[in-house]
Backbone bond lengths (Angstrom), bond angles and torsions (degrees), N, CA, C in turn:
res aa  C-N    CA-C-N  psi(-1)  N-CA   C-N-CA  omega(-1)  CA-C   N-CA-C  phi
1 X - - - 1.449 - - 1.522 109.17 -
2 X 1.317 118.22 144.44 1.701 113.06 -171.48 1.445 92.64 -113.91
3 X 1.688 94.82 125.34 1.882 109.46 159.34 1.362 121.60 -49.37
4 X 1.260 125.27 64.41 1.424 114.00 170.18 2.057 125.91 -21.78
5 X 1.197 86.47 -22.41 1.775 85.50 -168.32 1.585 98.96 -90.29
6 X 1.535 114.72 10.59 1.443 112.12 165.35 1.214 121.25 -87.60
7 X 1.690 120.99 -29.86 1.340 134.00 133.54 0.901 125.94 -9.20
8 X 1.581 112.84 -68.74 1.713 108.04 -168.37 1.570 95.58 -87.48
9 X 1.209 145.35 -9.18 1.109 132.95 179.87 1.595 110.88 -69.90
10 X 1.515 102.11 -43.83 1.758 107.98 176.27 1.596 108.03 -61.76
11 X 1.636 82.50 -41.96 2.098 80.89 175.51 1.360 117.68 -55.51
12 X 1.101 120.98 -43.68 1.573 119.81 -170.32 1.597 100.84 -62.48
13 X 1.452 105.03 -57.80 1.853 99.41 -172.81 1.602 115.41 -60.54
14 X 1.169 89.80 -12.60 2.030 80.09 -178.50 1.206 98.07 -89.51
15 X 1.768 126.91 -43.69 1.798 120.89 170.66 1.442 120.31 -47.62
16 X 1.231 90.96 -55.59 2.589 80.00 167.75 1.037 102.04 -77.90
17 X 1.046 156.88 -15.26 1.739 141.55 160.34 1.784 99.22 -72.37
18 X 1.014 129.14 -48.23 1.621 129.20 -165.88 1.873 91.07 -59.87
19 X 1.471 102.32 -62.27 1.479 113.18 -176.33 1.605 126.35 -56.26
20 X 1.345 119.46 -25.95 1.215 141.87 161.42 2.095 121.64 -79.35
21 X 0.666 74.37 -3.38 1.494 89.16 161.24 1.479 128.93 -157.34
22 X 1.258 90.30 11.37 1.480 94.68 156.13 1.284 104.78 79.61
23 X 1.245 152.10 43.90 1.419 146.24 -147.47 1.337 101.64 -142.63
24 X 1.834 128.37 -22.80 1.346 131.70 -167.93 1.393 118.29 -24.45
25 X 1.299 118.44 -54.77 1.638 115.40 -177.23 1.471 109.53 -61.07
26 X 1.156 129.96 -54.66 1.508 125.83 -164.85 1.296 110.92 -50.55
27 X 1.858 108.36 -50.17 1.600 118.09 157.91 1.459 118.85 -14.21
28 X 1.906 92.96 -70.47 1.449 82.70 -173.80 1.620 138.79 -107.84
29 X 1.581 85.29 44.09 1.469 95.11 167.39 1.470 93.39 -111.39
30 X 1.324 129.14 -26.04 1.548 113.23 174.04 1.521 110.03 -73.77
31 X 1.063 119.15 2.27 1.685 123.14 169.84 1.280 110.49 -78.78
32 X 1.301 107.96 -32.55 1.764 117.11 177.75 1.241 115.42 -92.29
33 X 1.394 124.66 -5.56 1.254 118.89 -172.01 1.870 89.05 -103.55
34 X 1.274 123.84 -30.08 1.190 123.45 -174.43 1.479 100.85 -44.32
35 X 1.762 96.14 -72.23 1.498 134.73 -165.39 1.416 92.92 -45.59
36 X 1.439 139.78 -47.57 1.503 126.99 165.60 1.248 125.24 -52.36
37 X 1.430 97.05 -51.99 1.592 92.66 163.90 1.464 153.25 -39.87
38 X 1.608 101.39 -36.02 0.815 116.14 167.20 1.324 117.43 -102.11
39 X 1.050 139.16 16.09 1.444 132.14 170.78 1.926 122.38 -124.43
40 X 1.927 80.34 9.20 1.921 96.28 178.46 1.142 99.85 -105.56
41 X 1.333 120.58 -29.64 1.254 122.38 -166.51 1.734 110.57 -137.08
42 X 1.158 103.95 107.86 1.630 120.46 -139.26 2.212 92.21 -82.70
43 X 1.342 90.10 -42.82 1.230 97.00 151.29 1.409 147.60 -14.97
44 X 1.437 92.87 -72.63 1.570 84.98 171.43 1.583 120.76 -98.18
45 X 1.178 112.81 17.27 1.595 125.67 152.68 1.514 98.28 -72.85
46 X 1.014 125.26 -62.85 2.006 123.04 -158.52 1.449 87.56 -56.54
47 X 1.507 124.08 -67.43 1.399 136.21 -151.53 1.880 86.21 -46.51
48 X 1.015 132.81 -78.28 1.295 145.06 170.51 1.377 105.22 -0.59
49 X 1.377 98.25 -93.56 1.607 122.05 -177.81 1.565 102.41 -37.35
50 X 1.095 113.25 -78.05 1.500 102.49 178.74 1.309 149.31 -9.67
51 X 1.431 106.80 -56.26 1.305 147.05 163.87 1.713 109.07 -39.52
52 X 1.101 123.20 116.91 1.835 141.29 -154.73 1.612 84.60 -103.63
53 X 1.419 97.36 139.19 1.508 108.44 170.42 1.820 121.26 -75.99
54 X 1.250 96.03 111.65 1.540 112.95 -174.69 1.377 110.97 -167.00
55 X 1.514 109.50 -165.92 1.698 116.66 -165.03 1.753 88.09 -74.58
56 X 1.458 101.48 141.42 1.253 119.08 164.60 1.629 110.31 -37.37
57 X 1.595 136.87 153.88 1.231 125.06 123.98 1.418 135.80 -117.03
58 X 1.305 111.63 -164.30 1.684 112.44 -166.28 1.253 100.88 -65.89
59 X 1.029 141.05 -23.93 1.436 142.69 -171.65 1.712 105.75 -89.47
60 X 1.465 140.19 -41.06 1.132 132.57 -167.29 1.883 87.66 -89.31
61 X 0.767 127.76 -44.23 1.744 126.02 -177.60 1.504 89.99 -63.70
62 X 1.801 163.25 -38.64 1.073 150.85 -162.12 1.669 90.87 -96.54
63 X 1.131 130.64 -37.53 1.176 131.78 -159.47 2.139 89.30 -85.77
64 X 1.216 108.02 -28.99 1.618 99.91 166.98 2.312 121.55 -63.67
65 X 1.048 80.39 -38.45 1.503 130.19 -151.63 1.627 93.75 -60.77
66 X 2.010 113.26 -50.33 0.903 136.13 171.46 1.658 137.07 -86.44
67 X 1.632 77.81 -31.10 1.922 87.43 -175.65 1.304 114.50 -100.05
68 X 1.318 117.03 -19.40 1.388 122.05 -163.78 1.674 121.77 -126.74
69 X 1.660 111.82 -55.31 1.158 106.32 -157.70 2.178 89.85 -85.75
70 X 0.766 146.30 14.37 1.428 136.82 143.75 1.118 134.55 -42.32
71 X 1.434 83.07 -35.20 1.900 107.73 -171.14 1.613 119.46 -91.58
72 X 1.688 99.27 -20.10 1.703 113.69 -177.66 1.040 145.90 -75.65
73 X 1.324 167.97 58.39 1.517 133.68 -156.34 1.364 105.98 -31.32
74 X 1.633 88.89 165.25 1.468 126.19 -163.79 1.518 111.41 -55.58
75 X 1.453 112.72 -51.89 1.743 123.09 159.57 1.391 125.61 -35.78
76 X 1.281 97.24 -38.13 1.662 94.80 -147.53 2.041 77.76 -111.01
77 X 1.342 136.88 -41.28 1.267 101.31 -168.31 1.674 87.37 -94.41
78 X 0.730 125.02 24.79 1.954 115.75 144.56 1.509 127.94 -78.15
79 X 1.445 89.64 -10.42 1.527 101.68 -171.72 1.787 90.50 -116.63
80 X 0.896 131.38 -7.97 1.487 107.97 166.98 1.568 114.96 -95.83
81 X 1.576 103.08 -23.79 1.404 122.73 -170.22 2.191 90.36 -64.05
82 X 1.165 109.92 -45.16 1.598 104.31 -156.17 1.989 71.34 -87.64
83 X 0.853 159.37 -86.03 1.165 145.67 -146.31 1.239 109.61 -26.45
84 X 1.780 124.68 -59.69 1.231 122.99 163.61 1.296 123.41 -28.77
85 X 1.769 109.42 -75.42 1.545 124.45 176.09 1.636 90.45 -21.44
86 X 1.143 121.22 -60.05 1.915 116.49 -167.17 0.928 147.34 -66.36
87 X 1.726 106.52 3.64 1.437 137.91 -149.01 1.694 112.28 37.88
88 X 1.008 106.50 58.29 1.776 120.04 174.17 1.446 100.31 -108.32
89 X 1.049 144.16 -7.88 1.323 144.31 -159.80 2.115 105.65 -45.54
90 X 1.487 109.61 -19.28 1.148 122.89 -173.01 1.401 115.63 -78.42
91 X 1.823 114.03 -23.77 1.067 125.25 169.18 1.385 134.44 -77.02
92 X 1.414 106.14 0.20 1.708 112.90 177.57 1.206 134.11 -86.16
93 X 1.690 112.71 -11.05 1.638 98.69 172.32 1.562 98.48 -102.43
94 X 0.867 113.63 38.92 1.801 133.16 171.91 1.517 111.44 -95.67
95 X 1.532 100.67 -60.39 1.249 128.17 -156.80 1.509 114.25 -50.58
96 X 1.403 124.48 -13.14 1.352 131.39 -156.59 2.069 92.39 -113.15
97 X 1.395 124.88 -44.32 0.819 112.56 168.04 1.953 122.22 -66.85
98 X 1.102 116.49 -54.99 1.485 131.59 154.22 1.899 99.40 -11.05
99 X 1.472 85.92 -71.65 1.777 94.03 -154.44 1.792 97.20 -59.25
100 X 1.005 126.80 -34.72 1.609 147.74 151.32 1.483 108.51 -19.80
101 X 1.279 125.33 -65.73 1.144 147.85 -166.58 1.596 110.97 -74.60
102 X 1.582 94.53 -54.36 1.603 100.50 -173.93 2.084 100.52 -70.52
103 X 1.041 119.54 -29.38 1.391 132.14 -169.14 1.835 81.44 -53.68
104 X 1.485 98.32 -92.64 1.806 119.26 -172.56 1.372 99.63 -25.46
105 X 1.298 116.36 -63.27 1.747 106.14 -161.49 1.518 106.34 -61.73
106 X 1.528 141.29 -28.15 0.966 132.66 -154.16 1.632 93.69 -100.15
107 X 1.143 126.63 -17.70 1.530 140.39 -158.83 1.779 89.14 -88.24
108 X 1.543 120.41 -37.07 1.533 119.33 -132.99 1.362 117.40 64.10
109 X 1.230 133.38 20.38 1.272 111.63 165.91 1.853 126.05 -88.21
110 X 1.394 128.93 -160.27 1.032 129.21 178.22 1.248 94.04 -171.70
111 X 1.383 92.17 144.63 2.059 110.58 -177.73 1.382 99.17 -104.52
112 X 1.526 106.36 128.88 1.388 112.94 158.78 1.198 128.47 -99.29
113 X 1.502 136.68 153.35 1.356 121.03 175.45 1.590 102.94 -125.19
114 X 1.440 111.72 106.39 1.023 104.40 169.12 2.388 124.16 -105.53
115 X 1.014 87.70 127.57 1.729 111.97 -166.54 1.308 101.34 -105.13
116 X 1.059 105.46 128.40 1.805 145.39 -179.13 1.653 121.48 -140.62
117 X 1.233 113.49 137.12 1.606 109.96 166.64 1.336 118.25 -62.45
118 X 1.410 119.16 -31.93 1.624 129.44 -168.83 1.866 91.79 -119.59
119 X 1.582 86.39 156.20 1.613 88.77 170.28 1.409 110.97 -68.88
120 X 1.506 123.65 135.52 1.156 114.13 -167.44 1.993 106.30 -111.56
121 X 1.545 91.32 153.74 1.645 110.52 -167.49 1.637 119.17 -55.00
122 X 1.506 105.65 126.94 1.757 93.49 -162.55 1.976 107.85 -56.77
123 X 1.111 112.75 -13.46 1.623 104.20 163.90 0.941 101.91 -55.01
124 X 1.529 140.14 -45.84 1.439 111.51 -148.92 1.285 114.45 -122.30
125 X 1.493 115.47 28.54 1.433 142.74 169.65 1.700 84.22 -113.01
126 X 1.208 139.99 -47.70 1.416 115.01 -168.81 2.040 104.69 -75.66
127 X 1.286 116.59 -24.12 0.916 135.99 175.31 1.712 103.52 -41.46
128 X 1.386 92.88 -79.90 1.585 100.91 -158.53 1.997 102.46 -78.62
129 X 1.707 104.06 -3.20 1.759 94.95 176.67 2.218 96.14 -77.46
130 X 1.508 111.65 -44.81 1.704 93.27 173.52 1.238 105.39 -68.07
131 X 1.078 165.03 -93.58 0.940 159.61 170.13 1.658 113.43 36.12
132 X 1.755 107.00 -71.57 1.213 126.93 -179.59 1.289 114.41 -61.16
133 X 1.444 122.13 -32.14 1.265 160.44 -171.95 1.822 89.58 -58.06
134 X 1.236 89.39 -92.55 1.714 88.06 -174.95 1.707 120.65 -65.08
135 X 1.088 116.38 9.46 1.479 132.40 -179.71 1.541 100.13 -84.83
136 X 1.176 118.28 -54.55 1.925 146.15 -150.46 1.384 82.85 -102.21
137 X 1.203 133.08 -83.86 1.261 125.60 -166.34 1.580 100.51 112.42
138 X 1.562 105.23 14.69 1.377 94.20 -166.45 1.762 98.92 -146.18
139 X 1.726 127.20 179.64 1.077 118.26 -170.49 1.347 109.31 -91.34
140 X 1.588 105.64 136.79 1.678 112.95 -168.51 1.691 109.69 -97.90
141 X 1.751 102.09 107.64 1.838 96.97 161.73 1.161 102.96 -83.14
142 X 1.581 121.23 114.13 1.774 128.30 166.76 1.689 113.33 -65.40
143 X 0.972 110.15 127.95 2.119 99.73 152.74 1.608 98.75 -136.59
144 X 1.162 103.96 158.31 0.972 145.16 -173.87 2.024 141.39 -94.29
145 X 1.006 83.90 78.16 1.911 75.71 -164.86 2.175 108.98 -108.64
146 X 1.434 93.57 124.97 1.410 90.25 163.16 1.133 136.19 -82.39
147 X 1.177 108.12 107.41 1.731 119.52 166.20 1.031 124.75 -85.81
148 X 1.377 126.70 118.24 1.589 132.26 -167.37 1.738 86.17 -96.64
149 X 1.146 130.74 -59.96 1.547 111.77 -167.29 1.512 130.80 -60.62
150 X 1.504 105.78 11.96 1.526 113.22 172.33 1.309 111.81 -99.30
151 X 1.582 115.86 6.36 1.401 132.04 167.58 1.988 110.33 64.52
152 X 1.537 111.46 -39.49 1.291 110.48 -167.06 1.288 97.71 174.13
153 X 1.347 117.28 169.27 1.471 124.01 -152.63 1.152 133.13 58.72
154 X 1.554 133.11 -165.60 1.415 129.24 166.23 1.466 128.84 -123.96
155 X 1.107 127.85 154.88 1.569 115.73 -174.19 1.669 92.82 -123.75
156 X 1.239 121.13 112.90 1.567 126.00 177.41 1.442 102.67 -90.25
157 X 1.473 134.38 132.99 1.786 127.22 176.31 1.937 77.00 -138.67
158 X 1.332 89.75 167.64 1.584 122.65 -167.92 1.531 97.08 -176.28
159 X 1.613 107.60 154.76 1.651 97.06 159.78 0.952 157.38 17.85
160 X 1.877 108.47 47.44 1.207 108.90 -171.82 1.727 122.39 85.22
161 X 1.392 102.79 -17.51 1.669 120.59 172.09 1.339 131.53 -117.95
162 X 1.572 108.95 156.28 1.864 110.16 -176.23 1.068 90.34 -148.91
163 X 2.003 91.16 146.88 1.247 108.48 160.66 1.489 89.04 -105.25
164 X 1.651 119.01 151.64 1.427 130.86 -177.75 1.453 93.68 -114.62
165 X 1.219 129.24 125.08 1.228 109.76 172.54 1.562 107.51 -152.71
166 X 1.651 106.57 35.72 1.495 129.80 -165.97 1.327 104.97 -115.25
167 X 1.463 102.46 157.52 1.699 111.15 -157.62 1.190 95.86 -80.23
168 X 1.182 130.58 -17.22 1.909 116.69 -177.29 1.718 89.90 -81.83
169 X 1.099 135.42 -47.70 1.256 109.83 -177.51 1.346 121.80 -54.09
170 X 1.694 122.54 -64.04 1.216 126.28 156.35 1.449 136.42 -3.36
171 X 1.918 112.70 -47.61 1.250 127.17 -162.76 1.870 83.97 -91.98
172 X 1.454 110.51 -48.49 1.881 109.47 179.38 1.443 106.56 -39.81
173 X 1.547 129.88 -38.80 1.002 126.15 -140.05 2.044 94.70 -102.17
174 X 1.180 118.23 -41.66 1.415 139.72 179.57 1.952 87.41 -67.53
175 X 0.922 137.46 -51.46 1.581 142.23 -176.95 1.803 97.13 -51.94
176 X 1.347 113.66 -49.74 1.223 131.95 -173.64 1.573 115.18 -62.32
177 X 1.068 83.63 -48.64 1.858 86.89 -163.55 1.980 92.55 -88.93
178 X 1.153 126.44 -5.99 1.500 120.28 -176.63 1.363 93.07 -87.61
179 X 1.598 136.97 -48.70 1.198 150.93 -162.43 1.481 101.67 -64.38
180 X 1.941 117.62 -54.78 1.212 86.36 160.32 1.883 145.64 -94.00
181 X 1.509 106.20 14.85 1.067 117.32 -169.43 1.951 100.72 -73.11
C-alpha cells in the first residue's frame, strides 16, 4: 500500500525549494505534464504502483531515465530521480495532486469545481467563484467541468465537499422519498 502523505512530504520540499529559487511556474507545469502522463498512459501509473518499497533498481532509475525525467525541469525530475534512489517510485502519480494541495494551502487558496450539463456563462462562474469566496474565507481558483449526466443545475465540490444542486440529484431524491412514501 503507498503512504500518500510521503507525497505531500516530497511535495512540500520541492514547493520551498521551487519557491526559494524562484522556479514555481516551471514546477507547475511539470505537475501537469506529470498528471498527463500519467493519466494518457495508464501504464506507467500501474508500473509505478506496483513497485514495493525498497532500494531503487537499475531498471526503475532507466525506466525514470526514459519515461519521465525528459519531459521535466531540472527541480522537479531531481526530485523524482531521488524519490526513486528511495524506493518511493510508488509515490509519483500522487505527487502532482499532493504538490497541488501543498501549493493552495500555503497560497490560501481553494479549488472549486464547478459542474454543469452545458458550458456554463462566465456570470455565473464569476457568480458562484465570490460566492465561494465569502463562504471559504479564502481565494477561489474556479474550473469548470461539463457534466451532461447531471441533466441541469450545478454540483459545486471544494475540499472534500458538495453542494448538489442538479436535477439528477433532485429526481434521485423525489425517486426516494416516493419509494418510501
Amino acid at each position: 500500500m503507498i503512504d500518500t502523505g510521503v507525497a505531500f512530504r516530497y511535495a512540500r520540499a520541492l514547493y520551498d525549494l521551487a519557491r526559494e529559487q524562484d522556479r514555481s511556474d516551471q514546477v507547475v507545469e511539470d505537475m501537469a505534464v506529470l498528471r498527463r502522463l500519467f493519466s494518457e498512459i495508464p501504464e506507467l501509473r500501474r508500473y509505478c504502483l506496483r513497485q514495493r518499497k525498497r532500494d531503487s533498481s537499475a531498471s526503475e532509475r532507466e525506466f525514470a531515465e526514459i519515461a519521465l525525467l525528459p519531459y521535466l525541469g531540472d527541480l522537479t525530475g531531481r526530485t523524482v530521480a531521488v524519490a526513486i534512489r528511495n524506493g518511493r517510485i510508488g509515490i509519483l502519480p500522487f505527487l502532482p495532486a499532493a504538490y497541488r494541495t501543498v501549493s493552495d494551502r500555503s497560497e490560501g487558496t481553494v479549488r472549486v469545481l464547478l459542474e454543469t450539463a452545458r458550458e456554463p456563462a462566465s456570470e455565473i462562474v464569476e457568480q458562484v467563484r465570490a460566492s465561494m469566496e465569502r463562504r471559504t474565507g479564502k481565494r477561489v481558483r474556479m474550473e469548470t467541468a461539463v457534466t451532461p449526466e447531471i441533466l441541469g443545475g450545478v454540483r459545486i465540490s471544494w475540499d472534500s465537499r458538495l453542494i448538489d444542486l442538479s436535477a439528477a440529484f433532485r429526481l434521485k431524491r423525489m425517486r426516494a422519498w416516493i419509494e418510501t412514501a
